[in-house]
C-alpha positions, 0 to 999 in steps of 0.5 A: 708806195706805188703811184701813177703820180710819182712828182705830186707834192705829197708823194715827193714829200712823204719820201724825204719825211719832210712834213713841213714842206708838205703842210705848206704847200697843202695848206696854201691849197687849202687857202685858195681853195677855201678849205679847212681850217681856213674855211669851215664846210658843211653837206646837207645829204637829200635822199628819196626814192622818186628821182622827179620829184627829189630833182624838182625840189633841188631845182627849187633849192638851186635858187635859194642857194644862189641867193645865199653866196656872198663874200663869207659863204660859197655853196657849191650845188645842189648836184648829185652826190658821187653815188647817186643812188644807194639802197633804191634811195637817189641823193644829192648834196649841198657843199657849204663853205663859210669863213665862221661857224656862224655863217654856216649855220646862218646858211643851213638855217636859211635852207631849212627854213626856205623850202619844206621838204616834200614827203619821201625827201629826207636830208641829212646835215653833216657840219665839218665831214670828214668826206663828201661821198 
């Protein structure tokens, strides 16, 4: 294995094929940060092709997403997503956290219902995604 990070806990515990250390140290990471399986997360994707008008539809979102934190859900966003555009198409993204299905769900519903997309605005929900590019 070649690293610029030879001491990171991963590494350290990759090479001495000790899983177990390796799954306590990362689930407290895990755990702190709010991250599965502990926490249940969520990406609503938006995407269009006039830059304007898809950030002033996330300003808009910005506020209703504030409005949605509370103990049991976390919103990080909306921001732009790590590749800001692809195919002409500008993205930013919604990164839900939440202690229950449940709460994300109530979450993704209460932003559906909120704010009507403007026509050239698409959003695409991942529950659970197995990356946030």
């Amino acid at each position: 294995i070649q690293t610029y990070n030879p001491e990171h806990y991963a590494i350290v515990n990759a090479s001495r094929q000790d899983f177990k250390a390796f799954a306590t140290e990362e689930l407290s990471y895990r755990r702190r940060l709010h991250y599965p399986p502990y926490f249940r997360l969520a990406r609503v994707l938006y995407q269009g092709i006039d830059l304007q008008e898809l950030s002033a539809f996330m300003s808009k979102l910005e506020g209703l997403c504030r409005n949605l934190e509370n103990e049991d859900t976390q919103i990080l966003g909306p921001s732009p997503a790590p590749f800001a555009k692809i195919n002409q198409q500008y993205r930013f993204h919604v990164i839900i956290k939440a202690r229950t299905a449940r709460h994300v769900k109530t979450a993704i519903a209460a932003i559906e219902q909120a704010e009507r997309l403007p026509k050239g605005i698409f959003a695409q929900i991942d529950i659970d995604p197995a990356m946030l590019m």
